[in-house]
ROLUMLO-96911 format. One record per residue (C-alpha): x, y, z. Coordinates in nm, 3 decimals. Each point is the difference from the previous one (the first is absolute). Last residue first. Example, Ala and Ser with C-alpha at 12.3 -4.5 7.8 and 13.67 -1.06 7.14 Angstrom:
BEGIN
REC       u       v       w
REC   1.367  -0.106   0.714
REC  -0.137  -0.344   0.066
REM end
This chain:
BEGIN
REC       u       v       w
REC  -7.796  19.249   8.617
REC  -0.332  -0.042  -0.190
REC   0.031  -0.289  -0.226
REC  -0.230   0.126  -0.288
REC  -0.241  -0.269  -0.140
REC   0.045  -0.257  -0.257
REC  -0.239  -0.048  -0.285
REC  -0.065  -0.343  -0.055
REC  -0.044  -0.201  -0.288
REC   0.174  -0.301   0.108
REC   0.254   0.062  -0.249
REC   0.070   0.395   0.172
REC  -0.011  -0.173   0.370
REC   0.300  -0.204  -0.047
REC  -0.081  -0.386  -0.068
REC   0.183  -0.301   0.256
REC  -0.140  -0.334  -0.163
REC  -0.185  -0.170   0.322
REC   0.102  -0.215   0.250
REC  -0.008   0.240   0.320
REC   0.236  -0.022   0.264
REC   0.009   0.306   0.193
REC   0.338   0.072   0.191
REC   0.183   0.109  -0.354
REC  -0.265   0.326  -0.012
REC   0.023   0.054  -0.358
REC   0.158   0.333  -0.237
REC   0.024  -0.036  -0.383
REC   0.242   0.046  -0.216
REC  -0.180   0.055  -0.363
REC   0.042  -0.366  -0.183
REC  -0.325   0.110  -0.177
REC  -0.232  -0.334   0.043
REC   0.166  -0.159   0.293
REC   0.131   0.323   0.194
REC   0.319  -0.079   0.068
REC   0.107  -0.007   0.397
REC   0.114   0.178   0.266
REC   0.024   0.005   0.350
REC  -0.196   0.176   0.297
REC   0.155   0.027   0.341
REC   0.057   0.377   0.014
REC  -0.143   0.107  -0.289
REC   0.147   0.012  -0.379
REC   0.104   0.359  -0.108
REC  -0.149   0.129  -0.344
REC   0.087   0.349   0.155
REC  -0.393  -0.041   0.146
REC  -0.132  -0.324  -0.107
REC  -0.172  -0.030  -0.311
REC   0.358  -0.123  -0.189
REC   0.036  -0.263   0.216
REC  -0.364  -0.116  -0.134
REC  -0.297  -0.097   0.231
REC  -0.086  -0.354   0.051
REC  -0.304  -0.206  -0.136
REC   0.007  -0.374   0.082
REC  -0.164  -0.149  -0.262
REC  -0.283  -0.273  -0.061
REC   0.037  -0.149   0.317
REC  -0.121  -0.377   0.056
REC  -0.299  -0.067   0.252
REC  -0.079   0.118   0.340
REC   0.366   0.173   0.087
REC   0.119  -0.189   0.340
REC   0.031   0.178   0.221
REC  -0.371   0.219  -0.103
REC   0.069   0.402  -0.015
REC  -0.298   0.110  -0.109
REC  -0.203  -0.092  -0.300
REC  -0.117   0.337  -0.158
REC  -0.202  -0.012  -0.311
REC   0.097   0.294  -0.239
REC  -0.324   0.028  -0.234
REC  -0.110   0.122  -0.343
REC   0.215  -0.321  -0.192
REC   0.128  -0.220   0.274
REC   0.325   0.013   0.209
REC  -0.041  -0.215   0.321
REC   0.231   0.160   0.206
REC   0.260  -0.117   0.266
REC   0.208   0.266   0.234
REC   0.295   0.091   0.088
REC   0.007   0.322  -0.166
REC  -0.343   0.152   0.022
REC  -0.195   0.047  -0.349
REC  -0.256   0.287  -0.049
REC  -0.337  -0.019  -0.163
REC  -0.126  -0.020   0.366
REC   0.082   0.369   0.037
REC  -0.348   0.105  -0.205
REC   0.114   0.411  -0.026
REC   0.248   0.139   0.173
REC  -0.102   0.272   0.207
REC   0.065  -0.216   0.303
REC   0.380  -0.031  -0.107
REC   0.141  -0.327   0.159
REC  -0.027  -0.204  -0.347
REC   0.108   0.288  -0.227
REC  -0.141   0.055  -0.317
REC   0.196  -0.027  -0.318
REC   0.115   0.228  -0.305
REC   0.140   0.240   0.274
REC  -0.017   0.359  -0.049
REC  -0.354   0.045   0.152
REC   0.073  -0.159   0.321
REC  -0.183   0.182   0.282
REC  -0.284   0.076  -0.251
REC   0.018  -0.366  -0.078
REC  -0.078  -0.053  -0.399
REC  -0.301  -0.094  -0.174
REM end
């Protein structure tokens, strides 16, 4: 079922109260425990609580004008070599994966 607020969008929106079951969405920033049927969140722990799997980042080419953020830098996706967006102040040891391989359907950027 799709938002009435949102019907044109192939997602829901996580600050949309007509959206249906928000805690299917993923926060940047954050850790997840990604299980068949269920999205586990972790938090935020300093340090991570066991090995990443993937550190999903958003494509330069999802960004409005394909421009790279103030403060963001890029990188290859490792499984499409797409160029990828990351936060450089976050260390995370993990294989850097745009959303698309990790099976995720960006949303919008609203500007």
């Amino acid at each position: 079922m799709s938002c009435p607020v949102h019907p044109w969008w192939p997602n829901r929106r996580e600050d949309c109260p007509f959206c249906e079951r928000p805690e299917n969405f993923l926060s940047g920033g954050q850790f997840y425990e990604l299980t068949p049927g269920a999205t586990i969140p972790l938090g935020n722990p300093t340090p991570s609580p066991r090995a990443v799997d993937k550190w999903i980042c958003r494509r330069v080419a999802d960004f409005p004008g394909a421009r790279v953020p103030t403060g963001g830098e890029v990188a290859a996706c490792s499984m499409c070599r797409a160029p990828i967006v990351f936060n450089p102040a976050r260390t995370v040891d993990g294989p850097k994966v745009c959303m698309q391989c990790a099976r995720i359907q960006p949303l919008p950027i609203d500007s």
